[in-house]
C-alpha positions as CSV (number, residue, x, y, z in Angstrom):
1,X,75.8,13.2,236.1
2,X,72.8,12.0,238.5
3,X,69.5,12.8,237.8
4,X,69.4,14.4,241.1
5,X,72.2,16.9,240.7
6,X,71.2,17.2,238.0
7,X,67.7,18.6,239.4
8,X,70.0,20.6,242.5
9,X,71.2,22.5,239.5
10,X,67.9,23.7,237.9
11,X,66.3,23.9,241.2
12,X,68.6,26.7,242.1
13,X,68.4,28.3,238.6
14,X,64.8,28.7,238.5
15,X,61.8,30.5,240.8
16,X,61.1,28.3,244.4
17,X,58.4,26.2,243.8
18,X,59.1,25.3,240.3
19,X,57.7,22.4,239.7
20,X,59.7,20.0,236.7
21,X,59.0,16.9,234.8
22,X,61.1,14.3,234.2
23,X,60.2,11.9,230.9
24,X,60.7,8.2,231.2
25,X,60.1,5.2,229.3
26,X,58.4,2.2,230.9
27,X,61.3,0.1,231.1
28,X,63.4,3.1,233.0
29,X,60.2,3.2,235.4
30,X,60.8,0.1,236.3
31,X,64.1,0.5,237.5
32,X,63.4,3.8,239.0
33,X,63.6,2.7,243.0
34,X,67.2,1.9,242.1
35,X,68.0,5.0,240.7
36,X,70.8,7.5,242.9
37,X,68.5,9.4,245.6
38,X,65.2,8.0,243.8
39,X,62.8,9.9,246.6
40,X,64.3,12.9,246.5
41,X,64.1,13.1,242.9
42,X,60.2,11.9,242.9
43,X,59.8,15.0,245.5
44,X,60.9,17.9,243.3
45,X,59.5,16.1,239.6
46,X,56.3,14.8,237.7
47,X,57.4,11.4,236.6
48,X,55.7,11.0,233.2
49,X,55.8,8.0,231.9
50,X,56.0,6.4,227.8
51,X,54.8,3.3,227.1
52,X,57.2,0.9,225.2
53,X,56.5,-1.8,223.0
54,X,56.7,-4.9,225.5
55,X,56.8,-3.2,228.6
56,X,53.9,-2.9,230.8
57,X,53.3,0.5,232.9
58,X,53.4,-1.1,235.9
59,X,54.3,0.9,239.6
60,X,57.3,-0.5,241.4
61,X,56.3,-1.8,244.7
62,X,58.6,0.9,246.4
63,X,56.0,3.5,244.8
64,X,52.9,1.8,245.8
65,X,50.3,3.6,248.0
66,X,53.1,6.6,247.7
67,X,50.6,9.4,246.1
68,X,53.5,9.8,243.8
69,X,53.5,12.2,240.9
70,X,53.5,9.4,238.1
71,X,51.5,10.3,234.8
72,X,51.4,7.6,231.9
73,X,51.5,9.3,228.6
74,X,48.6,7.9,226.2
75,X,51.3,8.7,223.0
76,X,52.0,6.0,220.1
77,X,54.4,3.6,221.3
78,X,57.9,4.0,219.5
79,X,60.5,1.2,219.4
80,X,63.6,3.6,220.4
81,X,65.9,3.5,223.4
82,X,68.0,5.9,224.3
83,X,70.4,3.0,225.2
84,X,70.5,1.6,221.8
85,X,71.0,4.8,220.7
86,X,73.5,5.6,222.9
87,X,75.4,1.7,221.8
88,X,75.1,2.5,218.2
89,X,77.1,5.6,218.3
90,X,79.7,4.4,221.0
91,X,79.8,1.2,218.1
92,X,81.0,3.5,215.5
93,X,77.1,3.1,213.9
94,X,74.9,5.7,212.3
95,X,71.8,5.9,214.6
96,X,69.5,6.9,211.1
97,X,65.8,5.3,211.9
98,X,66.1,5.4,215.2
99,X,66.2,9.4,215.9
100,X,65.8,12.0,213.0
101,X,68.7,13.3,211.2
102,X,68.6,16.8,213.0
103,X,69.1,14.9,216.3
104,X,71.8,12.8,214.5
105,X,73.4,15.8,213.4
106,X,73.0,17.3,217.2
107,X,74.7,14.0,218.5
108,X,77.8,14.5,215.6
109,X,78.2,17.7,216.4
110,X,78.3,18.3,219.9
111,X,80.1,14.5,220.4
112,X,78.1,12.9,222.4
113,X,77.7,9.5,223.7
114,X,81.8,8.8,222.4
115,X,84.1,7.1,224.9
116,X,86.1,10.3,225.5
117,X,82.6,12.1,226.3
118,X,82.0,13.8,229.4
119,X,77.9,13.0,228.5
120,X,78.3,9.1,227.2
């Protein structure tokens, strides 16, 4: 699904006023503007944002003198994508190095990112 129904769903299931974050990595930042209903998403989240190896935190234009509720995260940088993750296992790969083994078991389990998947 959409971010944004996504965030119509838990905005209805918790207290008015709940205020959520939402976790990127620089590279999905980016690309944010482009993203389904990108404004109304930025009006009910905190955008905090990782830094990647290779990408610059950098504000899209369509952000610029916005006030918007962007944090940077000063965490160490890890080399993961959810998108490589998510091309391993839809390649038939084990994911191992890239997320820990309780994740990879969480990913087994529940089959997600598969083809048939409703959450690939």
């Amino acid at each position: 699904s959409y971010t944004v129904d996504t965030l119509d769903v838990l905005v209805r299931s918790h207290a008015p006023g709940t205020r959520f974050r939402l976790l990127l990595g620089a590279y999905m930042f980016a690309d944010f503007p482009n993203w389904k209903d990108w404004e109304t998403i930025l009006s009910r989240v905190t955008l905090l944002v990782a830094r990647r190896p290779g990408h610059e935190l950098e504000t899209p234009p369509e952000l610029e003198g916005r006030d918007a509720p962007v944090l940077g995260l000063d965490a160490d940088e890890v080399d993961v994508s959810s998108s490589a993750i998510r091309a391993a296992v839809l390649a038939g790969e084990d994911p191992q190095g890239q997320v820990s083994a309780s994740i990879r078991g969480y990913i087994s389990a529940h089959g997600l990112y598969r083809p048939d998947s409703d959450e690939a």
